[in-house]
Backbone as CSV, one residue per row, in Angstrom:
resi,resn,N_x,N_y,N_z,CA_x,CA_y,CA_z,C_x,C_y,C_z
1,UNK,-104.912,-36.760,116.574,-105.717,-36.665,117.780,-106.880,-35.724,117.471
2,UNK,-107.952,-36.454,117.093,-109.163,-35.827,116.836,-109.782,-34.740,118.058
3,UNK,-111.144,-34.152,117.631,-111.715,-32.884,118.958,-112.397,-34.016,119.634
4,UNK,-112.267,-35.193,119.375,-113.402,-36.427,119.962,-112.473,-37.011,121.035
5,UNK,-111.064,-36.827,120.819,-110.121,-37.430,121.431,-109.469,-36.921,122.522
6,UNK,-109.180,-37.253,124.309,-108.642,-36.558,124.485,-107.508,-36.918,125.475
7,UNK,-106.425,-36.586,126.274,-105.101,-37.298,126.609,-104.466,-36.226,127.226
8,UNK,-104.230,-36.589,128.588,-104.249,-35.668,129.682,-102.580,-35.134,129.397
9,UNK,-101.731,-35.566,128.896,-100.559,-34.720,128.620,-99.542,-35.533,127.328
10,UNK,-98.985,-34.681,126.942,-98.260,-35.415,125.698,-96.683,-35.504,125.800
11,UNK,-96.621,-36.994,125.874,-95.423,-37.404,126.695,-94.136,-37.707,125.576
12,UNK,-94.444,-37.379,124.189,-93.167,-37.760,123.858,-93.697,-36.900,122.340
13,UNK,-92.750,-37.149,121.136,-92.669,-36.613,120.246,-93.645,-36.744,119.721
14,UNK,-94.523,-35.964,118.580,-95.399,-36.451,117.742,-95.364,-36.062,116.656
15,UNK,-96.083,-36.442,115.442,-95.962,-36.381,113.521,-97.323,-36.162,113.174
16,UNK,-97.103,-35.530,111.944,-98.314,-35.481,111.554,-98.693,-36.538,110.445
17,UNK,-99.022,-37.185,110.338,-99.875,-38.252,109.733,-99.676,-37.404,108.202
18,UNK,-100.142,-36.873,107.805,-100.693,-35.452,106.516,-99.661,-35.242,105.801
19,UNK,-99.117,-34.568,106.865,-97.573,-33.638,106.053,-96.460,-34.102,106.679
20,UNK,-96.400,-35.093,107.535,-95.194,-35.249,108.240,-94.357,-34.530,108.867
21,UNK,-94.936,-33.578,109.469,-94.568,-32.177,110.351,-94.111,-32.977,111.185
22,UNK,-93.130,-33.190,112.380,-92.784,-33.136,113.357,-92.078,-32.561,114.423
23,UNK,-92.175,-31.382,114.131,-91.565,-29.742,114.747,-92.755,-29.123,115.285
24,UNK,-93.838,-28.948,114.676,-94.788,-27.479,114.704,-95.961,-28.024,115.180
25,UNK,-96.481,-27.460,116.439,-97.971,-28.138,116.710,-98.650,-27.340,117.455
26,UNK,-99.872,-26.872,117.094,-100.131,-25.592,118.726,-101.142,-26.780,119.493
27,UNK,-100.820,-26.741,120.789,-101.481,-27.538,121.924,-102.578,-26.812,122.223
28,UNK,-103.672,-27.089,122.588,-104.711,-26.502,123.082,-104.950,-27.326,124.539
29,UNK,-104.889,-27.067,125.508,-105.326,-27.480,126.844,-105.826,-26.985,128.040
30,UNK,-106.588,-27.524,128.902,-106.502,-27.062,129.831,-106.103,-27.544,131.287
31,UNK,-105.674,-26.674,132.279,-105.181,-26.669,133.483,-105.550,-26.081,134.822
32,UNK,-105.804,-26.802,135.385,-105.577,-26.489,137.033,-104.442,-26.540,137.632
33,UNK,-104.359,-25.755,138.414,-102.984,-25.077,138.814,-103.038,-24.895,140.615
34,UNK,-102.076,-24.565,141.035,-102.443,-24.122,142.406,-100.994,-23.262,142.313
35,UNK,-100.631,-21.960,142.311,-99.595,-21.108,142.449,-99.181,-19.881,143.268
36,UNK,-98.301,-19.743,143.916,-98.029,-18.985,145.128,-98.055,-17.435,144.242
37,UNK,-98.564,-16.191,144.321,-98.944,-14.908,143.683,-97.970,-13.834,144.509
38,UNK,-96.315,-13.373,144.592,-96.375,-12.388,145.256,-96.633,-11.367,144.802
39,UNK,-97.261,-10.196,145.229,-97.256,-8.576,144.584,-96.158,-7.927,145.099
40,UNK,-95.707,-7.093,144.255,-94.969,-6.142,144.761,-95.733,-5.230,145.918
41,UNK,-94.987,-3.781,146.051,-95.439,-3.058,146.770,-96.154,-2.005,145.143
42,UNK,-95.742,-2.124,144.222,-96.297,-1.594,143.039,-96.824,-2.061,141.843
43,UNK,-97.688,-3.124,142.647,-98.788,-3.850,141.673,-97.998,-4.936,140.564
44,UNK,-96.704,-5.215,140.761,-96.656,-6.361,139.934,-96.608,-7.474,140.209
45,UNK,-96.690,-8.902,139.606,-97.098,-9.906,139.975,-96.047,-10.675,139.896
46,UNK,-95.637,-11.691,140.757,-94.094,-12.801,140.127,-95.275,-14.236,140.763
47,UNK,-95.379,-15.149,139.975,-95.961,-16.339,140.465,-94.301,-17.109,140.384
48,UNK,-94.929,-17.955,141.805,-93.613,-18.635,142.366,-94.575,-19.936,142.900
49,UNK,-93.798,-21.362,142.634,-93.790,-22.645,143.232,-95.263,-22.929,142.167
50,UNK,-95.457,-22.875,141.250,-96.610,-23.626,140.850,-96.156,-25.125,141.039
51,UNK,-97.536,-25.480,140.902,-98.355,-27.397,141.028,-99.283,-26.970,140.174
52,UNK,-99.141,-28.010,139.151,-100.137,-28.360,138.082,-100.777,-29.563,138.986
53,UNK,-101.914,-29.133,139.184,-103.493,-30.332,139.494,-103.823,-31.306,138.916
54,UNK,-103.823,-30.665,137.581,-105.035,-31.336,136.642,-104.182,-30.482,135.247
55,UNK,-104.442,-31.653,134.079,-104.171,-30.772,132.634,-104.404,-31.930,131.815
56,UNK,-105.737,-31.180,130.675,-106.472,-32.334,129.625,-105.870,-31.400,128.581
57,UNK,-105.307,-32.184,127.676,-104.914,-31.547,126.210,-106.514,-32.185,125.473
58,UNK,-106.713,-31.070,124.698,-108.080,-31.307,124.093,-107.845,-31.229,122.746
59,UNK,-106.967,-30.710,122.156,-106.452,-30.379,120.282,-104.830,-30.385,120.555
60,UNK,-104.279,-30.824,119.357,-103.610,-30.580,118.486,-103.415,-30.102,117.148
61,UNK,-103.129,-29.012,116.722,-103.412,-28.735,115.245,-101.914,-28.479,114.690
62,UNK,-101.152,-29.048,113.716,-100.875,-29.543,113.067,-100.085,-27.794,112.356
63,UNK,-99.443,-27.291,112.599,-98.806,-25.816,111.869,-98.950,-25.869,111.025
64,UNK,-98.363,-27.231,109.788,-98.330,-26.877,108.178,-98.917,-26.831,107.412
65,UNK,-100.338,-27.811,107.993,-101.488,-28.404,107.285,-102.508,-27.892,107.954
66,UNK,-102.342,-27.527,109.250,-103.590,-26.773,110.305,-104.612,-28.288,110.248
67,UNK,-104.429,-29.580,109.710,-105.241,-30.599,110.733,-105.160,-31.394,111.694
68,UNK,-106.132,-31.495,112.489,-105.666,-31.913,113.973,-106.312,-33.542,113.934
69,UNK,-106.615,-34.289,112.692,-106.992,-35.943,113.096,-105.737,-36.580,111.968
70,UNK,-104.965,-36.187,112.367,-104.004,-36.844,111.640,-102.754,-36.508,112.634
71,UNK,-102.676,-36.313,113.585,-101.427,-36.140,114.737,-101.604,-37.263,115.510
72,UNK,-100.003,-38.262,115.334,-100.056,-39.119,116.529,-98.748,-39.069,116.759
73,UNK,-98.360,-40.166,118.039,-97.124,-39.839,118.602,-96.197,-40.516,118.010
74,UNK,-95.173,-39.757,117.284,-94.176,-40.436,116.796,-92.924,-40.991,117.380
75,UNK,-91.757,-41.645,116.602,-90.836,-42.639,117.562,-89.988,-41.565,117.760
76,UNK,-89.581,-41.895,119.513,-88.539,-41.301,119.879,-87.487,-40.606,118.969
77,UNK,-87.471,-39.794,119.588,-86.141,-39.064,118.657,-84.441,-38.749,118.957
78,UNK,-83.786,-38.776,118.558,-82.023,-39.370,118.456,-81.488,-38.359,118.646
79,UNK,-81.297,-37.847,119.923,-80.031,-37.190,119.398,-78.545,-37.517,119.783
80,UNK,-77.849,-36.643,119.013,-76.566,-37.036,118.438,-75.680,-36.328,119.862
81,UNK,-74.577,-37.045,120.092,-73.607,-36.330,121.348,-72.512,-35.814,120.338
């Protein structure tokens, strides 16, 4: 998934084309959100009930090889009971 390419969320496993990574990937995206903020009475924050709006994944890069046009989605994966 090239920087030309882009795909609003990533719905299943993916590989790397390159190295055949299919564990390691850092996502780069972005999001709109809408999330409830309580404060304490001493300034700390707990966000509660988020809704994601909106979210465009814009990169994938690839951990082993660090390239991101060689990531696509690979076949489901098995697991064992």
């Amino acid at each position: 998934m090239g920087a030309e390419e882009t795909m609003s969320t990533v719905d299943g496993p993916l590989r790397c084309s390159h190295c055949g990574n299919k564990t390691r990937f850092d996502i780069y995206d972005r999001v709109a959100r809408r999330r409830f903020a309580h404060f304490s009475l001493g300034g700390e924050v707990t966000y509660e009930e988020e809704e994601i709006l909106e979210r465009t994944v814009e990169r994938i890069v690839c951990r082993w090889c660090e390239r991101d046009d060689t990531i696509e989605p690979a076949e489901s994966v098995v697991t064992e009971e």
